[in-house]
Structures are given as C-alpha cells and as structure tokens.
N, CA and C atoms of all chains as a GROMACS GRO file, in nm:
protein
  576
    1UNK      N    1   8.088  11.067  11.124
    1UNK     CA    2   8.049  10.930  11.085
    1UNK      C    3   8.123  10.891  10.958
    2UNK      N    4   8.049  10.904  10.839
    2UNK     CA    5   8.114  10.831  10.728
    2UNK      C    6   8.188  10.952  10.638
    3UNK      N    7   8.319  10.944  10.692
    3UNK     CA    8   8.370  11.063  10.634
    3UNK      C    9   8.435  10.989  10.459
    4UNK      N   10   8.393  11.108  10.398
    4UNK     CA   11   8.465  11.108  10.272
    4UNK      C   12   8.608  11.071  10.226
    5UNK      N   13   8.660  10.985  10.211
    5UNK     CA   14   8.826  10.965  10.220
    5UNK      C   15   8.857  10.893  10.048
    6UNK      N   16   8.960  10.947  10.007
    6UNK     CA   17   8.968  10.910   9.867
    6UNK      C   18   9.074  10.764   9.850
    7UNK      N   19   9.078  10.745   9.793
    7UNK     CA   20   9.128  10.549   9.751
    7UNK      C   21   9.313  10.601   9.792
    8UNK      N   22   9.300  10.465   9.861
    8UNK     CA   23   9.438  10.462   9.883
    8UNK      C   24   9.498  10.337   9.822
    9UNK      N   25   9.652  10.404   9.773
    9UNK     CA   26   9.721  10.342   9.667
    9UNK      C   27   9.881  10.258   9.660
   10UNK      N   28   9.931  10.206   9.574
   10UNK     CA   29  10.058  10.164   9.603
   10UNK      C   30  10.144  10.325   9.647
   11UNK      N   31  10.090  10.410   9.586
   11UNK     CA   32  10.173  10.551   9.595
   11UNK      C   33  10.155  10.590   9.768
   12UNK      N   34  10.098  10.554   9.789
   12UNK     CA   35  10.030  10.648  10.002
   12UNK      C   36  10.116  10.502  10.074
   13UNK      N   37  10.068  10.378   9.972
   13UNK     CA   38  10.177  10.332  10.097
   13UNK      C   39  10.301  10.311  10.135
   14UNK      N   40  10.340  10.338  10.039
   14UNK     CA   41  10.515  10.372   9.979
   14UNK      C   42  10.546  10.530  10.058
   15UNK      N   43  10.467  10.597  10.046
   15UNK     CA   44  10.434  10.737  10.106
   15UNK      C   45  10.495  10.690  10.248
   16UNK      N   46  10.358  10.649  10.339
   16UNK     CA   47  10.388  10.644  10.481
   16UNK      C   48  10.507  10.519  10.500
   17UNK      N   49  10.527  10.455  10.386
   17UNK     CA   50  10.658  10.396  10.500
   17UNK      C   51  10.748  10.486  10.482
   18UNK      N   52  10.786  10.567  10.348
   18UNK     CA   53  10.903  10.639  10.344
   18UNK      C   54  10.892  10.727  10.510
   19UNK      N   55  10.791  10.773  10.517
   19UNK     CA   56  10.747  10.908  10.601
   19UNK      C   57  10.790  10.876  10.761
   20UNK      N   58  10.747  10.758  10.761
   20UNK     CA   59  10.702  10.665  10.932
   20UNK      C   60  10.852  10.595  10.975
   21UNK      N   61  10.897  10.536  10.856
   21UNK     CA   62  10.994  10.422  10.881
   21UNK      C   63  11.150  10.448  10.770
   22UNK      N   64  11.138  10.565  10.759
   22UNK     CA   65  11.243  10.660  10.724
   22UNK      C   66  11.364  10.585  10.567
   23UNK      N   67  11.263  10.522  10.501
   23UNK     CA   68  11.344  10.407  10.386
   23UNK      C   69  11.328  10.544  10.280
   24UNK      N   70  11.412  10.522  10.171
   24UNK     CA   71  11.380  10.608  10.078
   24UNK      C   72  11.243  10.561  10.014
   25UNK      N   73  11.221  10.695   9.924
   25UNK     CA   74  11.086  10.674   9.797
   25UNK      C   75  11.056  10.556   9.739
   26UNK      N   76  11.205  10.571   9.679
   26UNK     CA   77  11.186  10.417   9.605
   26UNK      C   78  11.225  10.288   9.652
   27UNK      N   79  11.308  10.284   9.793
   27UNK     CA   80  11.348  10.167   9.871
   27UNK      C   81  11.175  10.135   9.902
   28UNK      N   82  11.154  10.213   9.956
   28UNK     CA   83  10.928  10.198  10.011
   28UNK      C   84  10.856  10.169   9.926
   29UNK      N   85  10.880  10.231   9.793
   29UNK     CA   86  10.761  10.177   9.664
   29UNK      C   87  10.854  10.007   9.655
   30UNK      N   88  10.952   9.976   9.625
   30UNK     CA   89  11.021   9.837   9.595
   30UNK      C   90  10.949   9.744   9.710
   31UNK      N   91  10.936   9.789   9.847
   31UNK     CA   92  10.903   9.736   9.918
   31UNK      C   93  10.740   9.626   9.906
   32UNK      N   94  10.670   9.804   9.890
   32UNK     CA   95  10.525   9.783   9.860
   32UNK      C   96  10.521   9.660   9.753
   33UNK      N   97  10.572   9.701   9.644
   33UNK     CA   98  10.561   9.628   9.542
   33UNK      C   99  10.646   9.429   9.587
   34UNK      N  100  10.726   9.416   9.640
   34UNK     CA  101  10.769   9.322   9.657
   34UNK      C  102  10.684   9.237   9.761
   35UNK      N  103  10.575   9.319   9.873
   35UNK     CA  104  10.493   9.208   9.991
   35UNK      C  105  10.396   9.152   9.815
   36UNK      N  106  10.329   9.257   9.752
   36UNK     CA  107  10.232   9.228   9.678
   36UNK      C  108  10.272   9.105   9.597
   37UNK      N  109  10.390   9.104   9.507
   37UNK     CA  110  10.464   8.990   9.430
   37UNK      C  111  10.463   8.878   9.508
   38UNK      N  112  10.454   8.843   9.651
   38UNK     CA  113  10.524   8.729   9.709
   38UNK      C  114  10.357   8.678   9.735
   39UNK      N  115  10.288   8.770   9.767
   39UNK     CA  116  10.155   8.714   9.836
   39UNK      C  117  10.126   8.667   9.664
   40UNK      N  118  10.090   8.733   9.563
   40UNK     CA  119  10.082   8.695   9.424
   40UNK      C  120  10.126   8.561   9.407
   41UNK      N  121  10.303   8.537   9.445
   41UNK     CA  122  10.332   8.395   9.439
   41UNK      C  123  10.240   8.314   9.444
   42UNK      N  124  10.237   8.287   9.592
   42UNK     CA  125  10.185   8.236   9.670
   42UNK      C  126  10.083   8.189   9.633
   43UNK      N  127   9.959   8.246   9.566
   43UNK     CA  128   9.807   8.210   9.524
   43UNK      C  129   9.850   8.151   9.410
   44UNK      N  130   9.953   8.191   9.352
   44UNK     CA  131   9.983   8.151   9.209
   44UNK      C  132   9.980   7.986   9.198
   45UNK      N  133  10.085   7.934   9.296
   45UNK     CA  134  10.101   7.786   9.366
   45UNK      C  135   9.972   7.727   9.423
   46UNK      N  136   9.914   7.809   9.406
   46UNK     CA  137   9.807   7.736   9.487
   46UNK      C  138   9.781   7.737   9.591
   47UNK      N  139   9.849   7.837   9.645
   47UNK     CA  140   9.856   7.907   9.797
   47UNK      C  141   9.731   7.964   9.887
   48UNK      N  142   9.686   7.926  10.008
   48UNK     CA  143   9.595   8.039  10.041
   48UNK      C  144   9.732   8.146  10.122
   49UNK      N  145   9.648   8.282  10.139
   49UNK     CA  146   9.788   8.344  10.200
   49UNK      C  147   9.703   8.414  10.321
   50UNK      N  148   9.767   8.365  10.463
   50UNK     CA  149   9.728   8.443  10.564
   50UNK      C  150   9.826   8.522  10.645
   51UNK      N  151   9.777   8.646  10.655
   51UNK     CA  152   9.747   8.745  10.767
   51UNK      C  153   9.747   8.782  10.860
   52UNK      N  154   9.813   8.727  10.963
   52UNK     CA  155   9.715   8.737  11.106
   52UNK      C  156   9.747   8.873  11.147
   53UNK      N  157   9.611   8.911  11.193
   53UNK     CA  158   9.539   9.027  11.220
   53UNK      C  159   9.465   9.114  11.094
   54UNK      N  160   9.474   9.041  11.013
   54UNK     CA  161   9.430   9.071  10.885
   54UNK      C  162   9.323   9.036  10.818
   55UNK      N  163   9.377   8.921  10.803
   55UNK     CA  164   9.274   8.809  10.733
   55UNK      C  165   9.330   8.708  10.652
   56UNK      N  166   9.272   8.657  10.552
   56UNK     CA  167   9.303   8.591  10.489
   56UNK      C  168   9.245   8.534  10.319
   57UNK      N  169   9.347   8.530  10.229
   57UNK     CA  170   9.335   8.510  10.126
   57UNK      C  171   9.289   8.346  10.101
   58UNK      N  172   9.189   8.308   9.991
   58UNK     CA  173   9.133   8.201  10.010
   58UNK      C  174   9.128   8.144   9.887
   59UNK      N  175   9.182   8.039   9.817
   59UNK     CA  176   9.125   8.013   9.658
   59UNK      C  177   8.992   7.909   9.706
   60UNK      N  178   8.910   7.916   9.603
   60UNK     CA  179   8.836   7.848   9.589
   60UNK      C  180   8.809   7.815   9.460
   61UNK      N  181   8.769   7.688   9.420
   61UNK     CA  182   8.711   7.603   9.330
   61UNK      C  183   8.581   7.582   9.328
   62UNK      N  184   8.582   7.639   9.158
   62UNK     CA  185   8.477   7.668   9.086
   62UNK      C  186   8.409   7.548   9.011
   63UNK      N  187   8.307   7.473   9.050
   63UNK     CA  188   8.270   7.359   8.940
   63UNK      C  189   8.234   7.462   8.795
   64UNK      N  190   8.166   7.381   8.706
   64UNK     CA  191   8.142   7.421   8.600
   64UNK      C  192   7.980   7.413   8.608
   65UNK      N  193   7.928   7.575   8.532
   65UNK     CA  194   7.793   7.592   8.542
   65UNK      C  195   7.739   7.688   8.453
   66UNK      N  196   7.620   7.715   8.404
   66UNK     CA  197   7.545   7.732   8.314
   66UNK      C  198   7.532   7.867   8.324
   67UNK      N  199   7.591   7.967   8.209
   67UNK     CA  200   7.555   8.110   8.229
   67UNK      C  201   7.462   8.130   8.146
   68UNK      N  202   7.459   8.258   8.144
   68UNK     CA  203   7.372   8.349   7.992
   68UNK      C  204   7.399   8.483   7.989
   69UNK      N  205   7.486   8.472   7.840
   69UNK     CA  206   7.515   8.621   7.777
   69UNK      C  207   7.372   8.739   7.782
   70UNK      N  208   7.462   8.812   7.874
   70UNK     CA  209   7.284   8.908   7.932
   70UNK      C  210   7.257   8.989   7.866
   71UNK      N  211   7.310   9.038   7.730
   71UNK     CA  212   7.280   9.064   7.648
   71UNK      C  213   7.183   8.994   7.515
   72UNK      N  214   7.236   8.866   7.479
   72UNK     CA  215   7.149   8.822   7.409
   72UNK      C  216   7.099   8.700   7.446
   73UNK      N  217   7.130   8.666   7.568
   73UNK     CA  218   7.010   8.549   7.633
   73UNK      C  219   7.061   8.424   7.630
   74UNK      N  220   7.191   8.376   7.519
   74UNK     CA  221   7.217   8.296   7.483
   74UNK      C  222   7.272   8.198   7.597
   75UNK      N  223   7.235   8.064   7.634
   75UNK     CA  224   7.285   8.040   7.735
   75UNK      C  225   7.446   7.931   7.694
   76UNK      N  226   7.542   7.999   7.803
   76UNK     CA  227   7.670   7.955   7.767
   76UNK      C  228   7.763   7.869   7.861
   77UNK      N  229   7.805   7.756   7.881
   77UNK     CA  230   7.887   7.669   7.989
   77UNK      C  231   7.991   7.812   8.041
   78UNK      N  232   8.020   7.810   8.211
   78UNK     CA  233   8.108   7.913   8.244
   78UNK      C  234   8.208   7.751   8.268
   79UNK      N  235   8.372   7.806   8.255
   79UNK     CA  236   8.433   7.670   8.266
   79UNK      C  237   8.460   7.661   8.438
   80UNK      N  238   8.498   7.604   8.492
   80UNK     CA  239   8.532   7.520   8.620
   80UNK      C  240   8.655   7.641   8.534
   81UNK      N  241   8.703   7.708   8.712
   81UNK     CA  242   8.779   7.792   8.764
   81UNK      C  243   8.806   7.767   8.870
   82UNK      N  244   8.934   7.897   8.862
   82UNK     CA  245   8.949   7.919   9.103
   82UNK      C  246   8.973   8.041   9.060
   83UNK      N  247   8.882   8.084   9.214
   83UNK     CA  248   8.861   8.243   9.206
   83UNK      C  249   8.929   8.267   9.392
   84UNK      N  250   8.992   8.388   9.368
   84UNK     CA  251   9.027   8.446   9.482
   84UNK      C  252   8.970   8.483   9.575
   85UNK      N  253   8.923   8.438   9.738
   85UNK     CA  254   8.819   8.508   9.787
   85UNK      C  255   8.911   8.574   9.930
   86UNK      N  256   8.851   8.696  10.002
   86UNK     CA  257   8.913   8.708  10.104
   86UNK      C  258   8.793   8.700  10.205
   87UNK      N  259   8.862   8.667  10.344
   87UNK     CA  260   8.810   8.633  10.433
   87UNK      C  261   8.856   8.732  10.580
   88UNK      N  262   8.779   8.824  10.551
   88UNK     CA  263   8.851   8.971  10.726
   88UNK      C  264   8.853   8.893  10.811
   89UNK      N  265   8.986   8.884  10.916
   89UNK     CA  266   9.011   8.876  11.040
   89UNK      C  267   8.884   8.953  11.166
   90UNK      N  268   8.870   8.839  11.231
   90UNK     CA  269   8.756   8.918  11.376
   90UNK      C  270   8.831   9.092  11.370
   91UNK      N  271   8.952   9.104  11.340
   91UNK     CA  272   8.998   9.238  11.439
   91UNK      C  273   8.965   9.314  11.330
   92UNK      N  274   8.984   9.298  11.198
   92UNK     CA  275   9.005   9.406  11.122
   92UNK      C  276   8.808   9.382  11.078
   93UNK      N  277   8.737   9.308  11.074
   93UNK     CA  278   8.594   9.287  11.055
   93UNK      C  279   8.570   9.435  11.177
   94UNK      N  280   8.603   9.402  11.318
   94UNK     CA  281   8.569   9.519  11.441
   94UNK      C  282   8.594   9.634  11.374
   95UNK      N  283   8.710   9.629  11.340
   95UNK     CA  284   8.784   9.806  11.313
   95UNK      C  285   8.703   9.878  11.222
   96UNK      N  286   8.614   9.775  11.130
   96UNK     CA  287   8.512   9.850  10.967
   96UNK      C  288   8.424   9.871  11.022
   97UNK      N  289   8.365   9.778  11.155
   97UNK     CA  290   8.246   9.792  11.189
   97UNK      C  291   8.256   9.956  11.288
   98UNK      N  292   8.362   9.936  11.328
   98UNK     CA  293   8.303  10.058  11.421
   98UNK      C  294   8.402  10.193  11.417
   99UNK      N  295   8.477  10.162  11.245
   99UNK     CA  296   8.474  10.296  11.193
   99UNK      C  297   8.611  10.382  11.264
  100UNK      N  298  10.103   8.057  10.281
  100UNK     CA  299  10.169   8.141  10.353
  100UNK      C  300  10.129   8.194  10.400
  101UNK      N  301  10.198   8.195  10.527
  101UNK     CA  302  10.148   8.305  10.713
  101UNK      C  303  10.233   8.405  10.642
  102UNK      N  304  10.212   8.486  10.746
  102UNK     CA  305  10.262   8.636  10.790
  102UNK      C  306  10.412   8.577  10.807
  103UNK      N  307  10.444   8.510  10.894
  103UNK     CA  308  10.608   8.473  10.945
  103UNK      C  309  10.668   8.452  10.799
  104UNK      N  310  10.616   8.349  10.646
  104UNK     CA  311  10.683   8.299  10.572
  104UNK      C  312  10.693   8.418  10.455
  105UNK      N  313  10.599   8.527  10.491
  105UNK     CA  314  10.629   8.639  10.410
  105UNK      C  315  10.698   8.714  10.450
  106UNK      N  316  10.736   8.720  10.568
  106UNK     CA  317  10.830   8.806  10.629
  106UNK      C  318  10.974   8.771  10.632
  107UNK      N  319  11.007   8.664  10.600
  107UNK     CA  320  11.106   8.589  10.553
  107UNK      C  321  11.183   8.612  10.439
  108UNK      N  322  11.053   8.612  10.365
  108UNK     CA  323  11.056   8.606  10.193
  108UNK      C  324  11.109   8.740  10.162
  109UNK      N  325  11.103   8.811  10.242
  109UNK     CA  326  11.112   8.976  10.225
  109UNK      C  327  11.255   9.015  10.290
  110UNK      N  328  11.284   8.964  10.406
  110UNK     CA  329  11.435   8.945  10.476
  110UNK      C  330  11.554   8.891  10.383
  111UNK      N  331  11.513   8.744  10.302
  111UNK     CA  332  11.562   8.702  10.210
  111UNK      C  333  11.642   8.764  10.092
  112UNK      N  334  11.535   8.883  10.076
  112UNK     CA  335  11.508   8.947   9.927
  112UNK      C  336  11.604   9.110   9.990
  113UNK      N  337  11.643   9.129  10.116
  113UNK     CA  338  11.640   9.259  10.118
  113UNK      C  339  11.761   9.242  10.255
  114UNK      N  340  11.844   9.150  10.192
  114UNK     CA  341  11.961   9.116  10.349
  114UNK      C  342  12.010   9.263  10.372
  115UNK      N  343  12.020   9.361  10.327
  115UNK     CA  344  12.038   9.488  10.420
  115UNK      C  345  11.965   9.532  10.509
  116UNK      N  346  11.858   9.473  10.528
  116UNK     CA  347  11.769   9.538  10.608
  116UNK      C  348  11.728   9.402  10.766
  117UNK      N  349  11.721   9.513  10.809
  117UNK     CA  350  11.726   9.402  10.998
  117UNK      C  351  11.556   9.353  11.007
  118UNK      N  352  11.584   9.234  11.069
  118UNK     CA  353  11.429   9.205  11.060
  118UNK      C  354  11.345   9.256  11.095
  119UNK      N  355  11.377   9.361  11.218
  119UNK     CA  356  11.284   9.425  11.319
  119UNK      C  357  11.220   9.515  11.161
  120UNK      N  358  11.300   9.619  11.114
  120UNK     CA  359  11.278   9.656  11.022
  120UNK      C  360  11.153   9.609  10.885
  121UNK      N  361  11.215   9.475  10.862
  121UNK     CA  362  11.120   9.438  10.762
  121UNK      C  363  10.965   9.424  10.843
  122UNK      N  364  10.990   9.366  10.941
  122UNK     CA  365  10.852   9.401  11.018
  122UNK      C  366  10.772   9.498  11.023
  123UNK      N  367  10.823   9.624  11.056
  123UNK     CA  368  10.767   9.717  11.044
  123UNK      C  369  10.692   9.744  10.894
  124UNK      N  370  10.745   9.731  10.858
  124UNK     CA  371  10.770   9.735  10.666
  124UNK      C  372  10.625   9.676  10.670
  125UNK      N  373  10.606   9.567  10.725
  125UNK     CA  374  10.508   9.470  10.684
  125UNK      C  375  10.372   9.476  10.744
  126UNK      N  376  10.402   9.514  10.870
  126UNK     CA  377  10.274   9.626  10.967
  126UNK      C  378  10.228   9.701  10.935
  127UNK      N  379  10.306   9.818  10.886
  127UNK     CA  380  10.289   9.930  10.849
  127UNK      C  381  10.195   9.937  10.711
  128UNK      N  382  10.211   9.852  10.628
  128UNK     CA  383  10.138   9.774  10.499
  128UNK      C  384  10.027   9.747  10.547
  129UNK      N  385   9.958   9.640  10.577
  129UNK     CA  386   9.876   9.603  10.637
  129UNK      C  387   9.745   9.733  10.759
  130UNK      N  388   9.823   9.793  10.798
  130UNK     CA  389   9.782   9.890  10.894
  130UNK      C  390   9.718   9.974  10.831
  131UNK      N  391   9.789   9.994  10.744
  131UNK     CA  392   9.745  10.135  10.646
  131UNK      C  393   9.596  10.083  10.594
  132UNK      N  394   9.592   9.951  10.536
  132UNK     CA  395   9.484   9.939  10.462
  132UNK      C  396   9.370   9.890  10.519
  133UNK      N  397   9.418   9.891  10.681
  133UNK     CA  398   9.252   9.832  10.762
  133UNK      C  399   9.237   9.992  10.831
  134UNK      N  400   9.292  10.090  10.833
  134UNK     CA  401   9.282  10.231  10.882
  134UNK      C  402   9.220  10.279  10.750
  135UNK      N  403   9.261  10.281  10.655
  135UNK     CA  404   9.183  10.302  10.512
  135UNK      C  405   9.015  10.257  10.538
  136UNK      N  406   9.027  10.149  10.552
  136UNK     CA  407   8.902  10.072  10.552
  136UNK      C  408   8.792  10.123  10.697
  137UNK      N  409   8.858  10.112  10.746
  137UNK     CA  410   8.795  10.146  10.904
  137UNK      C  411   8.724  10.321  10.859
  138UNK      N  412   8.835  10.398  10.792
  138UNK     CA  413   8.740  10.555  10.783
  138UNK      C  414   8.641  10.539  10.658
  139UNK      N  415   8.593  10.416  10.633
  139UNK     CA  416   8.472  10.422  10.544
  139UNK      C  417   8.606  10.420  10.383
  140UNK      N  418   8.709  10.431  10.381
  140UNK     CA  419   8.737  10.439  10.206
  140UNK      C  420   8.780  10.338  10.165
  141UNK      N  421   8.859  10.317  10.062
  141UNK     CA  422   8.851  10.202   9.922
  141UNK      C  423   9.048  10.224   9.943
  142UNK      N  424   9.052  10.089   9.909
  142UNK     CA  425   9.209  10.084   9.859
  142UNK      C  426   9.216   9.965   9.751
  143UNK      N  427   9.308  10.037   9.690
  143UNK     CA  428   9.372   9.997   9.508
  143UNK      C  429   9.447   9.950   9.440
  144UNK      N  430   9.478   9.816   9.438
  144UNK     CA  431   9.623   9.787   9.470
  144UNK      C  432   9.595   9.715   9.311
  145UNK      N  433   9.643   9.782   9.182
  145UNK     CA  434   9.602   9.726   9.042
  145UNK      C  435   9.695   9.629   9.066
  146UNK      N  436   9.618   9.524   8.972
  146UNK     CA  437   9.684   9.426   8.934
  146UNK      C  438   9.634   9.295   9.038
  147UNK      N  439   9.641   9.356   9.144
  147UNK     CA  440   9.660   9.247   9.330
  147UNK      C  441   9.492   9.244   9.303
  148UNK      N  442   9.407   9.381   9.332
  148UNK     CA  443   9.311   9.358   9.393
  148UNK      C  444   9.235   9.455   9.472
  149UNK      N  445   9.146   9.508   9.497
  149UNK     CA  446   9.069   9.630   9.558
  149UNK      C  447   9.016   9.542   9.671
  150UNK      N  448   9.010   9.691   9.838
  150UNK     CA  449   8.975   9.674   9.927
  150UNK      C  450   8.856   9.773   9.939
  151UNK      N  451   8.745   9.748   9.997
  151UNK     CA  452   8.649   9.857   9.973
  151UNK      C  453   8.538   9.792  10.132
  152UNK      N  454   8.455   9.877  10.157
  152UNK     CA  455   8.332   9.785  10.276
  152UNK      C  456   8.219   9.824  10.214
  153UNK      N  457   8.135   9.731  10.262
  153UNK     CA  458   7.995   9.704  10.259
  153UNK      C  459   7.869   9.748  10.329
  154UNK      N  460   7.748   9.791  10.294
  154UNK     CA  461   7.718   9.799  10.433
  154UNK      C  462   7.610   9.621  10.439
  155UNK      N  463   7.630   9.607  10.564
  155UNK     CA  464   7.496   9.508  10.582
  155UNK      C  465   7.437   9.552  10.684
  156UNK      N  466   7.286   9.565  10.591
  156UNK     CA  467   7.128   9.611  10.652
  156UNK      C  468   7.159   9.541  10.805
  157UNK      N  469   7.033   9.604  10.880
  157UNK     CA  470   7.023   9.542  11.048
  157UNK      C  471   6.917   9.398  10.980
  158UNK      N  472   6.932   9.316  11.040
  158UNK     CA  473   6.903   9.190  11.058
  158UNK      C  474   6.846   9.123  11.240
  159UNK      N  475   6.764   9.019  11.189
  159UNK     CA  476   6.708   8.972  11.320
  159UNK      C  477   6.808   8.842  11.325
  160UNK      N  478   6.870   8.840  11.464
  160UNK     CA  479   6.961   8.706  11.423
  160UNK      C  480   6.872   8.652  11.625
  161UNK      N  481   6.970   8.524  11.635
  161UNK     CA  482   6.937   8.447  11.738
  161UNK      C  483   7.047   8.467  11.838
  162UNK      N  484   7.023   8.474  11.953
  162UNK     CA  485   7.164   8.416  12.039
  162UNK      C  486   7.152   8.242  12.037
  163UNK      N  487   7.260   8.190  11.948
  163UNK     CA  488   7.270   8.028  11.945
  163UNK      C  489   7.231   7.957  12.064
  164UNK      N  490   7.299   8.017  12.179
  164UNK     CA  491   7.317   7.920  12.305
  164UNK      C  492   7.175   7.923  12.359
  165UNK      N  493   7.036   8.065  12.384
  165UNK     CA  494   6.960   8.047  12.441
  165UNK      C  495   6.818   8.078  12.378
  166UNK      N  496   6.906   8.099  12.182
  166UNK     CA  497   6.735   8.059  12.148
  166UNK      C  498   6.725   8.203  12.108
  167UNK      N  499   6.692   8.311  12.177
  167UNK     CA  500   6.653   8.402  12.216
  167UNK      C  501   6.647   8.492  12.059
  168UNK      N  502   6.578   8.574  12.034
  168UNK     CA  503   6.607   8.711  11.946
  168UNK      C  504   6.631   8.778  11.944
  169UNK      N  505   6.763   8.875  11.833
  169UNK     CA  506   6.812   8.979  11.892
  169UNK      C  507   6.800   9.049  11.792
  170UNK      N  508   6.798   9.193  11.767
  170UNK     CA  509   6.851   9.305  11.673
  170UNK      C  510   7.011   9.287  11.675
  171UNK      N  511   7.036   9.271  11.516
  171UNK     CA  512   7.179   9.315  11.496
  171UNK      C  513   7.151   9.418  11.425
  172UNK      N  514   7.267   9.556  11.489
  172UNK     CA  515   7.230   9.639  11.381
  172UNK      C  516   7.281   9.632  11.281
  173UNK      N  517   7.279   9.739  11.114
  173UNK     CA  518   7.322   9.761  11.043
  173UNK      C  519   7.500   9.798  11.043
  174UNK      N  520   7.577   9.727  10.988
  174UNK     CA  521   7.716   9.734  11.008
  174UNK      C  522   7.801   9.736  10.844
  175UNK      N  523   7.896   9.792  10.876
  175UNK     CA  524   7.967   9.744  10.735
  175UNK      C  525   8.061   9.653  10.760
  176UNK      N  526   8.066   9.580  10.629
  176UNK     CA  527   8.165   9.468  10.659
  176UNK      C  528   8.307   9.506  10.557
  177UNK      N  529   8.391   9.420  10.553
  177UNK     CA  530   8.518   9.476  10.477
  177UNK      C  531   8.502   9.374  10.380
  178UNK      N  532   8.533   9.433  10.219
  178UNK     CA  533   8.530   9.339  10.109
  178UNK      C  534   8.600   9.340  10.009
  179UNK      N  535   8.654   9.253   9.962
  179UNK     CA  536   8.777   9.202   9.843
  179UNK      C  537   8.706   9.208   9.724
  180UNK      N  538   8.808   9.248   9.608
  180UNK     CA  539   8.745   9.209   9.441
  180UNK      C  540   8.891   9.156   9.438
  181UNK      N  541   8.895   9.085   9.386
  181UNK     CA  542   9.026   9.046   9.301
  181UNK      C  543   9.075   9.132   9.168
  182UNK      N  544   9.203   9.189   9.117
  182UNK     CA  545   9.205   9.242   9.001
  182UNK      C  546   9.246   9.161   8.884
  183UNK      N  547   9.199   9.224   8.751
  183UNK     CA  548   9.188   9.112   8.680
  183UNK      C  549   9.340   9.052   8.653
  184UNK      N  550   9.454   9.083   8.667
  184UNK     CA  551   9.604   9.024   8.668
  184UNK      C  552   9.553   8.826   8.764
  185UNK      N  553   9.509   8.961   8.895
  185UNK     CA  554   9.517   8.860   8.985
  185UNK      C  555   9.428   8.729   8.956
  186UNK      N  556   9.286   8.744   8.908
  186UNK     CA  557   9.216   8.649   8.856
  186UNK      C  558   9.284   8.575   8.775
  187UNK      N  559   9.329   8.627   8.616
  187UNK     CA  560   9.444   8.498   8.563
  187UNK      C  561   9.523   8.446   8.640
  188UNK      N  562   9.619   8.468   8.698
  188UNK     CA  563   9.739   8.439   8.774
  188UNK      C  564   9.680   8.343   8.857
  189UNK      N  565   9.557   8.279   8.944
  189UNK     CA  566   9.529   8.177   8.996
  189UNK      C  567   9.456   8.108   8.913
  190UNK      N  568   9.428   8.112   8.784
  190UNK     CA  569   9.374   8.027   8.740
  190UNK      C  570   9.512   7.960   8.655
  191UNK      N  571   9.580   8.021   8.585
  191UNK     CA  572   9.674   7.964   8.509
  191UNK      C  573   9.815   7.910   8.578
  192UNK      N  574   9.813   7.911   8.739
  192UNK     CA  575   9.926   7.905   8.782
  192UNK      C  576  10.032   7.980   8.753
   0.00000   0.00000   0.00000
C-alpha cells in the first residue's frame, strides 16, 4: 500500500533522463533546469501554464483582506496578491488515487 | 502556455537536439513526478515548488443525475505549494 519513498529532486530527474534517454549529466540537469525556467516565465507574464496529462498551473487573484499576527493578535491588512495554484489533470488525479 | 509552446521553447533553446528527442525530455519530466506521486512520495523542485498528496477522508456524495447516495471512499488527492522564489516571481512580474 503506502510504501515509504523519499522526495524526488532536480538531481533523480536529471538522473533518469541521463539513464533512460542517454543525454549527458549535465546536458539532463540543463535540461531539467531549463522546462522549470520557461514554465517560471510563463507565470511570471502572467501566464497560466498547462500540461496536458498533467495538469495545470493557475494564477489567481487575491483581493485584499484582514489578517492577524497569531502571535500577538494584532489585526493586520494582507495586501491584494496572485498566488500560484495547481489544478491535477483527471489522469494524473487517477494515478494518486489508485497508487 | 500548453505543453506544445513549451516544447518549442525548449527546441528553440537546444537546436541540436531533434524534436522527437526534446519530447521525450519533456515526458520523461512530467512522468517521473506523477510516478513519484502515485507511490505515495513528495517531489522538490526549490525555488519552482513542491509536489506532495493528500489524503481526503471518505465522504457521502450524490450521483447528480439520479439524486441517489453514495459512499466515496477515502482517496488521496495530488497537491501543489508554491516555493517561495516562485511566490515573488508572480507577484512582482
């Protein structure tokens, strides 16, 4: 069932492409590192960035609303933001669900 | 941006390499981190953003079309944090 598996990293996926798709070490880490930079763009602009079979990256807009420092209670305006949200594809939602 | 305009972006960036190729490149990415996800673990991508799942409890839901009540069971779902790079970087453009 829920087997133990430790965090996977820019390093494992640079790993299996070197391993799978025969690029060097560092042609595969440049790689890794270059999808991440472009999808980065992308949100940067104001981009949502999709996926397919994946999912999809989503900005959303934040009005402005009333916090409190939970430490001392004090209540403080949070400002109007955009926050990054993702949204799993039906296929890859299946694949978590059934492991 | 789709999948096609990143795959572009990457062809662009890497004219030695054949598209079939960058494809793979780009599957193989992607693959890794819903196979990650699927055996229950966490992926780490500083700066971008963490992939990790959830579980959600069983719930009583409806079938829409006939009304009816059903058991859904308990499932995990797949879930995003943003890292904090990535949080500035859409707010400041």
């Amino acid at each position: 069932m829920t087997r133990s598996v430790g965090t996977l990293t820019r390093a494992d996926l640079a790993d299996t492409i070197n391993r799978k798709l025969g690029f060097s070490r560092a042609e595969a880490l440049d790689l890794v590192e270059a999808i991440l930079r472009h999808m980065c763009e992308a949100m940067s602009k104001g981009e949502n960035v999709k996926i397919s079979g994946f999912g999809t990256f989503v900005l959303r807009e934040k009005r402005e609303r009333i916090g409190r420092n939970p430490k001392t209670g004090v209540e403080v305006p949070i400002t109007p933001r955009r926050v990054m949200t993702f949204r799993a594809s039906q296929l890859l939602k299946e694949r978590v669900a059934n492991g | 941006m789709i999948r096609s305009e990143l795959l572009q972006a990457l062809a662009r960036e890497n004219p030695d390499l054949r598209a079939d190729e960058v494809e793979q490149v780009l599957d193989t990415f992607f693959d890794e981190i819903g196979k990650r996800l699927a055996d229950g673990g966490r992926v780490e991508l500083r700066g971008f953003g963490a992939f990790s799942t959830r579980e959600r409890g069983a719930r009583k839901g409806r079938n829409p079309r006939t009304g009816e009540a059903v058991d859904v069971p308990e499932k995990k779902v797949p879930y995003f944090k943003p890292g904090k790079e990535m949080r500035r970087v859409v707010n400041d453009g």
